[in-house]
C-alpha positions as CSV (number, residue, x, y, z in Angstrom):
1,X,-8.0,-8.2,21.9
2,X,-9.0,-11.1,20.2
3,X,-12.6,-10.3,19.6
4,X,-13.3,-6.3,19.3
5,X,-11.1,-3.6,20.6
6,X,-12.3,-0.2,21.5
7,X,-10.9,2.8,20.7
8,X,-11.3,6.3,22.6
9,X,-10.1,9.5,20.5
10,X,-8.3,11.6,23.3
11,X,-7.1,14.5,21.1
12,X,-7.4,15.8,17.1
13,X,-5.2,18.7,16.2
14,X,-3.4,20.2,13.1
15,X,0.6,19.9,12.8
16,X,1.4,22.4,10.3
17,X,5.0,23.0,8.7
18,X,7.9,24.3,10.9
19,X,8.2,27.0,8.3
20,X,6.4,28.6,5.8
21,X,6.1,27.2,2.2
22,X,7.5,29.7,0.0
23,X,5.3,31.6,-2.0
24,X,6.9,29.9,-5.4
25,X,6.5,26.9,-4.7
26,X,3.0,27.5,-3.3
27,X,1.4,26.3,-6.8
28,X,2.0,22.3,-6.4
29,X,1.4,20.7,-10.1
30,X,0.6,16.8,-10.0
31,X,1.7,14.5,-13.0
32,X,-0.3,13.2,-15.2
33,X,0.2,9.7,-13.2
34,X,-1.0,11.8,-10.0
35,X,-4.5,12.4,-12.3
36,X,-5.3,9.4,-13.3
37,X,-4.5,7.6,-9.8
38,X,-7.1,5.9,-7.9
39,X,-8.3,8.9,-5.3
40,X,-8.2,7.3,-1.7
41,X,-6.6,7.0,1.5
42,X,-4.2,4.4,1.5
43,X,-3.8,3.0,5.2
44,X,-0.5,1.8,6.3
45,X,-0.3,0.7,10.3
46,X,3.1,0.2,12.4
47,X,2.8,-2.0,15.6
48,X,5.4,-1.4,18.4
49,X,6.0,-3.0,21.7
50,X,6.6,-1.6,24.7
51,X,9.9,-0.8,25.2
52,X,11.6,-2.8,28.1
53,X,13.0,0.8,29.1
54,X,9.6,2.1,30.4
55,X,9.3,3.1,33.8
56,X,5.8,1.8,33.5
57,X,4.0,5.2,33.8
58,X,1.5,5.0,30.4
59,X,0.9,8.8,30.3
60,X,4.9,10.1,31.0
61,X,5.3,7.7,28.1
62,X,2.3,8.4,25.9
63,X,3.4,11.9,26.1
64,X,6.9,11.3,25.5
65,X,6.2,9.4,22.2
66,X,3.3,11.9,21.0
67,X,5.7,15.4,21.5
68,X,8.3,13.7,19.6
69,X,6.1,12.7,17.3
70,X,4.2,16.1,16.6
71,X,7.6,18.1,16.9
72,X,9.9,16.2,14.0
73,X,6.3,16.2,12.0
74,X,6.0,19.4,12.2
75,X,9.7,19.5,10.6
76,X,9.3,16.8,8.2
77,X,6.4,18.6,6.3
78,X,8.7,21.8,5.4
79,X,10.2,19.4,3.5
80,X,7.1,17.9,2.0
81,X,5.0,21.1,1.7
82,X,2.5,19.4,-0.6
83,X,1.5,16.8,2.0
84,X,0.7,19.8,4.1
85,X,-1.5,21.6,1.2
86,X,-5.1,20.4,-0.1
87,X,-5.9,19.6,-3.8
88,X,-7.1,22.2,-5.5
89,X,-8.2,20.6,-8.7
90,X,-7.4,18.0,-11.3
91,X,-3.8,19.8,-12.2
92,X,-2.7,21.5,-8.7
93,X,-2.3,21.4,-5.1
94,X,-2.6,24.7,-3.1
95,X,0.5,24.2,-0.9
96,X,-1.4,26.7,1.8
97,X,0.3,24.6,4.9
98,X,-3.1,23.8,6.3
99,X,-1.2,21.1,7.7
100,X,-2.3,17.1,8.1
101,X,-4.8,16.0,10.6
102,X,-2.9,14.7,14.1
103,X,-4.7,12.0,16.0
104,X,-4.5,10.7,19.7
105,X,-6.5,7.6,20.7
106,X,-6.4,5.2,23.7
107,X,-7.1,1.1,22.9
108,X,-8.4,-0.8,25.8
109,X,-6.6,-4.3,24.6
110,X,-2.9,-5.7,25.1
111,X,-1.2,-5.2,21.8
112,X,0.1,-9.1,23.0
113,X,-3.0,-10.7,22.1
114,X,-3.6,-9.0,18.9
115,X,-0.2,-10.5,17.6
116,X,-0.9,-14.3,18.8
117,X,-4.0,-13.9,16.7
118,X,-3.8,-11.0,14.3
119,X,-6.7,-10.2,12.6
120,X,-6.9,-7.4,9.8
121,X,-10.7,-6.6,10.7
122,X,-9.7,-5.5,14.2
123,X,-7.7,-3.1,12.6
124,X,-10.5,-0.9,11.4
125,X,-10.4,0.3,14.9
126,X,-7.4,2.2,14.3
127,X,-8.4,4.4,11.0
128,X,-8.9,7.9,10.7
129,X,-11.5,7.9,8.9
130,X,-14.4,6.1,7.1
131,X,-13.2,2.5,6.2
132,X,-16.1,1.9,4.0
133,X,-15.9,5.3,2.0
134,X,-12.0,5.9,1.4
135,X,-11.9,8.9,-0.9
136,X,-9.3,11.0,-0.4
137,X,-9.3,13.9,-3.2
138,X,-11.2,16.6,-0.6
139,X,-9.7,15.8,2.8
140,X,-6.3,16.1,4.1
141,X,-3.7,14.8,2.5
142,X,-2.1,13.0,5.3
143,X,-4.0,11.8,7.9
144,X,-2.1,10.4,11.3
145,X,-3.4,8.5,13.9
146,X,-1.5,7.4,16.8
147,X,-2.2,4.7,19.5
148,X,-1.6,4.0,22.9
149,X,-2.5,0.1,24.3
150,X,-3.0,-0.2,27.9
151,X,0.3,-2.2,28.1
152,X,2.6,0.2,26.5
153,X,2.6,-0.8,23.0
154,X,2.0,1.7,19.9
155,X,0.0,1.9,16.7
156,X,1.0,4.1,14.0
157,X,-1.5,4.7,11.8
158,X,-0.5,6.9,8.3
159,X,-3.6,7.5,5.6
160,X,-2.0,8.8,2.6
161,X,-3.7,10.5,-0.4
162,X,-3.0,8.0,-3.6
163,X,-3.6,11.7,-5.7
164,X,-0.1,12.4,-4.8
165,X,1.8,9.4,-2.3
166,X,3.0,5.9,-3.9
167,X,4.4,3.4,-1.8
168,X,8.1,4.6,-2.5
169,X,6.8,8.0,-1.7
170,X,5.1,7.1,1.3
171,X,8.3,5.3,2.5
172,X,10.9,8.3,1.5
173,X,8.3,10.4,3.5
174,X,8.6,7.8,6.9
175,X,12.1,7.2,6.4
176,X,13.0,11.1,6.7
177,X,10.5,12.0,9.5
178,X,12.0,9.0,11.8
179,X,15.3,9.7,11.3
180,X,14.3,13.4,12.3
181,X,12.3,12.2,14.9
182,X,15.6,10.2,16.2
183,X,17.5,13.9,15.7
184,X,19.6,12.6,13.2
185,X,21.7,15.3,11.6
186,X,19.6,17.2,8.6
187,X,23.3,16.7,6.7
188,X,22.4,13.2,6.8
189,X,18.9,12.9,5.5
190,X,18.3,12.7,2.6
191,X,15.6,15.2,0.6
192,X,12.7,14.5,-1.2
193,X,12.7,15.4,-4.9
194,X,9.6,16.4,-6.6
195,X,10.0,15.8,-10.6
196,X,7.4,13.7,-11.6
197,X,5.7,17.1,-13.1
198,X,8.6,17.7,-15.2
199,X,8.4,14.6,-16.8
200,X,4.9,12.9,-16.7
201,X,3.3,16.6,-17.3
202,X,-0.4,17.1,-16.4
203,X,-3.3,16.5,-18.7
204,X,-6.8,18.1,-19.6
205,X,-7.4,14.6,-21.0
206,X,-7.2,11.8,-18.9
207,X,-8.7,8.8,-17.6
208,X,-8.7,8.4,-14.0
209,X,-8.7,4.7,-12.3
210,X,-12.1,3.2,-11.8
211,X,-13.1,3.1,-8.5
212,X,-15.2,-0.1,-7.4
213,X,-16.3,0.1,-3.8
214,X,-17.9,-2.7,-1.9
215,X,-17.5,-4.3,1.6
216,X,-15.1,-6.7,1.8
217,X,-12.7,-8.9,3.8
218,X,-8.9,-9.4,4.5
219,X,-7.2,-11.9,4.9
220,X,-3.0,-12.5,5.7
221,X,-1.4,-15.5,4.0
222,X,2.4,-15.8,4.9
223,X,4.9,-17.9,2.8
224,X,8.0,-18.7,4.2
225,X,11.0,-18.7,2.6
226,X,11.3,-22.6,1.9
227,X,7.7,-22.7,0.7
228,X,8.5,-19.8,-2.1
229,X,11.2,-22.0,-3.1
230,X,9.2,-24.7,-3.5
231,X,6.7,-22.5,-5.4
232,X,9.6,-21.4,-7.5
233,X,10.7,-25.0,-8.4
234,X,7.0,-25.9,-9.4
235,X,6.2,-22.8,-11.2
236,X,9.4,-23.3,-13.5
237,X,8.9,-24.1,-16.9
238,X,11.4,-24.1,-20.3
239,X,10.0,-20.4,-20.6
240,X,10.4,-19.0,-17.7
241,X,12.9,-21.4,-16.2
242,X,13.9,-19.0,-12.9
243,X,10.6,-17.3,-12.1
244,X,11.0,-14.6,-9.6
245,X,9.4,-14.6,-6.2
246,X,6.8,-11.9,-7.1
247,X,6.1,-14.2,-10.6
248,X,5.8,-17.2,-8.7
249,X,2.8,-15.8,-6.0
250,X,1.2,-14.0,-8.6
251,X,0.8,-17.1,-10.7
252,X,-0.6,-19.3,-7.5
253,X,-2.6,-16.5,-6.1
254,X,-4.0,-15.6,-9.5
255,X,-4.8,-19.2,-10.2
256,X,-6.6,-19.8,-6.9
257,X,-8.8,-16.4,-7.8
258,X,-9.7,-17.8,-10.8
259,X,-10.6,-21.1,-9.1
260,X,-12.9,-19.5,-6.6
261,X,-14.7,-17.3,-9.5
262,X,-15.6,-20.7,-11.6
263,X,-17.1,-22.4,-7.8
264,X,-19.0,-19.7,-7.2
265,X,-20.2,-18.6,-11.0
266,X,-20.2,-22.5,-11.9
267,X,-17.7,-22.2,-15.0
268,X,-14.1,-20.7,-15.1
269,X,-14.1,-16.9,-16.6
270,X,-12.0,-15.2,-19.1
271,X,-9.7,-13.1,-16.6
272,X,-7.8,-10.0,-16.7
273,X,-5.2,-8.9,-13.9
274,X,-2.9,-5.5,-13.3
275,X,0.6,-5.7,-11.4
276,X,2.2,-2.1,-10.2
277,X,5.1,-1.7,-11.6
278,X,7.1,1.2,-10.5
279,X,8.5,4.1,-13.3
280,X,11.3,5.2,-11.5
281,X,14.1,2.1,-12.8
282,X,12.2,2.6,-16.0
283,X,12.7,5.8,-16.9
284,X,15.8,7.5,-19.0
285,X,17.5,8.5,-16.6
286,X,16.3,6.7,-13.5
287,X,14.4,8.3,-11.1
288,X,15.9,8.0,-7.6
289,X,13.7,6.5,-4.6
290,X,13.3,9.4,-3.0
291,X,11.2,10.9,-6.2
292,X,7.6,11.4,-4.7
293,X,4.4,11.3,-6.0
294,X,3.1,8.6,-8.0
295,X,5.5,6.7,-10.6
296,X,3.5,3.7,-10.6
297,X,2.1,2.3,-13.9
298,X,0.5,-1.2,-14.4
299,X,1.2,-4.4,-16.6
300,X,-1.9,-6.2,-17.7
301,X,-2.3,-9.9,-18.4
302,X,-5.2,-11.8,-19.6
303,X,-6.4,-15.5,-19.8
304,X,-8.8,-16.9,-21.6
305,X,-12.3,-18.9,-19.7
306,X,-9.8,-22.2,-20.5
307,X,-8.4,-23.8,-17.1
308,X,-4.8,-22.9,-17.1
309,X,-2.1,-24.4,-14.8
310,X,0.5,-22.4,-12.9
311,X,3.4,-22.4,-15.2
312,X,1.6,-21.2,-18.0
313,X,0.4,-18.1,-16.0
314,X,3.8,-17.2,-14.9
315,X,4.7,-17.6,-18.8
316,X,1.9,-15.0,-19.1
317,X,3.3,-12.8,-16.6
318,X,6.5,-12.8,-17.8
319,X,5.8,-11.8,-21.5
320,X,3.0,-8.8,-19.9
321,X,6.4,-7.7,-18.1
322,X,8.6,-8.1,-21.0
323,X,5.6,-5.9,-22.6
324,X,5.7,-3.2,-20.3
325,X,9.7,-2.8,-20.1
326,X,9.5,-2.3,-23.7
327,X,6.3,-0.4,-24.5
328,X,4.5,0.3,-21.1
329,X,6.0,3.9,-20.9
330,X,4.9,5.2,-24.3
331,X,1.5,3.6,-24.3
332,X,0.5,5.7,-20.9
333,X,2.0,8.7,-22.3
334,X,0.0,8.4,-25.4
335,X,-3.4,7.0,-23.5
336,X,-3.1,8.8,-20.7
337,X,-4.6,5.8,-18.9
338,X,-3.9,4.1,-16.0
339,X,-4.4,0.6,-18.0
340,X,-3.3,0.0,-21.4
341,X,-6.3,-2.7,-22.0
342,X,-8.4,-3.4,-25.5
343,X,-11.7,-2.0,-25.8
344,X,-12.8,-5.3,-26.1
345,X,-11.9,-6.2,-23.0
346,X,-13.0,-2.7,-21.8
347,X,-16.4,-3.4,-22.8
348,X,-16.7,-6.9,-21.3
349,X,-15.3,-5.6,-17.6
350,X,-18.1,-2.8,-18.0
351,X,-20.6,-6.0,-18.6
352,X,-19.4,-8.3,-15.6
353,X,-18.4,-10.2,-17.9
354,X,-14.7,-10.9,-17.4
355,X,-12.8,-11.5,-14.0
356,X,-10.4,-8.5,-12.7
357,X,-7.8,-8.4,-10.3
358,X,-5.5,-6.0,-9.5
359,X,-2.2,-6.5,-7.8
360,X,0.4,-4.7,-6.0
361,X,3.9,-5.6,-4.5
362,X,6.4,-3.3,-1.9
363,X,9.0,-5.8,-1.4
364,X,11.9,-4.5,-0.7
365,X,10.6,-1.2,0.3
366,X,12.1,0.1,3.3
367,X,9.6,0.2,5.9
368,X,10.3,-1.8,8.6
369,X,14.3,-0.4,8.4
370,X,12.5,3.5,8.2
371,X,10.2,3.5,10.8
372,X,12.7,3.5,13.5
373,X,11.4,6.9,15.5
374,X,13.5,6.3,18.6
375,X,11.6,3.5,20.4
376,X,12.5,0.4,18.1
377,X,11.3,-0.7,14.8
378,X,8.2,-2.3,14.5
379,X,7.2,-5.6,15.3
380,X,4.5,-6.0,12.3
381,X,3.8,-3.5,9.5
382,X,0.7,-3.9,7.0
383,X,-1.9,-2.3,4.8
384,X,-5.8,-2.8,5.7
385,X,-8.1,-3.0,3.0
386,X,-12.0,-3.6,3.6
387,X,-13.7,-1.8,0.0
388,X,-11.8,-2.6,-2.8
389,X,-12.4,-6.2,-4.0
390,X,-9.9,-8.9,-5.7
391,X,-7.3,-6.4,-4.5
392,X,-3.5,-8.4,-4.0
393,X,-0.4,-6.8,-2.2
394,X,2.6,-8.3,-1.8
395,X,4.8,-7.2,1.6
396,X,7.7,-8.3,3.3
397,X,7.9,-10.1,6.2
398,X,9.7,-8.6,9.4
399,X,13.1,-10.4,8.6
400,X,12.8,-9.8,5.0
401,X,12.9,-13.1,3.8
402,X,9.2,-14.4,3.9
403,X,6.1,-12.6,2.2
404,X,3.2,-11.7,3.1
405,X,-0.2,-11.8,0.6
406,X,-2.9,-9.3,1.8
407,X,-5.9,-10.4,0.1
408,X,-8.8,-8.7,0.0
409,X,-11.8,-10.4,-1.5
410,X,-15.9,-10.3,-1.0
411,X,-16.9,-12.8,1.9
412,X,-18.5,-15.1,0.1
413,X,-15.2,-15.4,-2.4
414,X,-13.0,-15.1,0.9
415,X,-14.3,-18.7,2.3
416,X,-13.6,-20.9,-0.9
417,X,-10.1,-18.9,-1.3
418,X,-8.8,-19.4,2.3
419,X,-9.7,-23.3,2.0
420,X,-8.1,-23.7,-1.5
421,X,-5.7,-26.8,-0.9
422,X,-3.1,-25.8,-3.6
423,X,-3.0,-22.3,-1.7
424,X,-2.3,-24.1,1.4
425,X,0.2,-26.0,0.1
426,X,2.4,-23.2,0.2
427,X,0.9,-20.6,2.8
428,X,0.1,-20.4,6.2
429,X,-3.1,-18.0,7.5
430,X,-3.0,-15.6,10.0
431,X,0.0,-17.3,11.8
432,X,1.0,-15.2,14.7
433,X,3.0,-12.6,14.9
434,X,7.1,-13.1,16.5
């Protein structure tokens, strides 16, 4: 599977609720955060081995895993009525439980090889839908795709609409169809809460996320846990004299960004970069994890076209945060925008004329602990990304103590960024997978 793998379809169906939604609760109305979120599938895969327990027929198995699968969906999506729903328009979704688009596919590799030389590209393979043309405000909401390697091994593939799933959404939403998958005891999962309504309310004015497509590469760095140390200790400064892990990758990563955009434009630009940040520890009260929809909102830190070293960028980072904690909640309320940037700087991005990069982190979220379904957790979870350029996300390693960088840049911009020696320094590309 080191080159291409090919993919056959067996089977498409619909896996609607286990029970009618109620005719209340029918009416589904987003947040104003849901409105102005970018609109596309967001692809998360899970890769399994094959359990040591299989009695080494492929098709008792693949049916096994598939009924299971299908059966504690079905039950998971009375719970989450939206996902089973469509959008309606800008305010609503029509919780109608059309039900979420059930895929069964056959791969003609060994999931073996694809770990001792992963490749994010291969991946595309396993998506649902288009890779190049994401948008996921008309289709389903939740898109699965399950498959089946020759040698037992399993990909899970989820597409999730960003109109309505976060990453701590998607999680909550894994977590509780696992554990039903496992037949834990309904008294012992937990139930998703939908809130975000009642306190980000809906909008007639708005302004959505820009959406930028354009083909791109992807590319997974890994940084152990004695190299982020290291990072750490270098990125320190009087300022910012414990930087976290999260401060100390952004600040590399974004330097090394900036260094390919002066090779290949021939002068360092000015530069403006995004971070995720999620609402629910920021609101008054806190929002518990298991709040879906999207409580994301986004810091924003700019540079000048001036060469700056690392520490100084993390100094950067850390007063944008300080920013936000203070000030970011109000400012989207009263913009209802997804970025609280000058028009100045608005009109310059519009021009080409400034660098942007957007970046993203779910460390710590659950999902190598959640998606347990009764056969073992994965071996490797990620998040493929092939349109959406200078795009940075941040995940955990399998033991929880490295991390992972996903980068997605153009291909010209990928080969000066994956040769960057102060990069190297710290990461490792595309090792394979334990």
């Amino acid at each position: 599977m080191s080159g291409a793998v090919e993919v056959e379809i067996l089977s498409k169906e619909t896996i609607k609720p286990s029970f009618p939604t109620p005719h209340q609760l029918r009416n589904f109305q987003l947040s104003i955060l849901d409105q102005i979120a970018l609109p596309v599938y967001i692809s998360n895969i899970f890769l399994y081995k094959a359990n040591d327990e299989d009695d080494g027929d492929l098709d008792a198995k693949t049916e096994r895993i598939s009924q299971r699968l299908k059966s504690s969906l079905s039950e998971t999506l009375a719970q989450f009525y939206p996902f089973a729903g469509k959008i309606k328009d800008e305010v609503s979704i029509e919780c109608n439980d059309d039900g979420v688009e059930y895929i069964e596919a056959r791969a003609n590799g060994l999931l073996s090889e694809y770990l001792q030389k992963p490749d994010q590209n291969i991946l595309k393979e396993f998506h649902p839908f288009d890779t190049e043309n994401p948008i996921g405000s008309t289709g389903p909401i939740l898109i699965v795709q399950v498959t089946f390697f020759k040698c037992g091994g399993v990909a899970l593939e989820i597409s999730s609409s960003h109109k309505l799933i976060d990453g701590m959404s998607l999680a909550t939403f894994i977590n509780i169809w696992a554990a039903t998958a496992r037949g834990q005891s309904s008294k012992a999962i937990m139930v998703p809460e939908f809130v975000t309504a009642s306190i980000f309310p809906p909008s007639e004015f708005f302004m959505a996320f820009p959406v930028h497509l354009s083909r791109c590469e992807q590319i997974r760095f890994v940084f152990d846990p004695s190299k982020i140390n290291e990072l750490k200790a270098k990125v320190a400064s009087a300022s910012v004299p414990k930087p976290s892990r999260v401060e100390a990758l952004t600040a590399l990563i974004w330097k090394c960004a900036r260094d390919v955009s002066g090779s290949t434009r021939g002068s360092t630009r000015a530069s403006l970069l995004v971070h995720a940040v999620n609402l629910r520890t920021l609101v008054v009260p806190p929002l518990p994890n298991n709040s879906v929809g999207n409580n994301v909102g986004y810091l924003s830190a700019q540079t000048s076209d001036k060469e700056i070293e690392l520490h100084e960028l993390a100094c950067i980072l850390r007063k944008a945060k300080e920013e936000f904690s203070k000030n970011g909640l109000q400012n989207l309320l009263e913009t209802k925008s997804i970025f609280n940037i000058p028009e100045s700087i608005k009109d310059k991005l519009e021009r080409n004329e400034i660098d942007f990069f957007t970046f993203s982190s779910v460390l710590r979220f659950p999902f190598y602990e959640a998606a347990e379904f009764g056969w073992g957790k994965p071996l490797h979870v990620t998040f493929p990304n092939y349109v959406f350029p200078n795009l940075f996300l941040l995940i955990d390693t399998k033991d929880g103590e490295g991390i992972e960088a996903l980068v997605t840049l153009k291909k010209e911009d990928m080969a000066l960024f994956e040769c960057n020696q102060e990069l190297l320094e710290f990461a490792t590309v595309n090792p394979p997978i334990n």
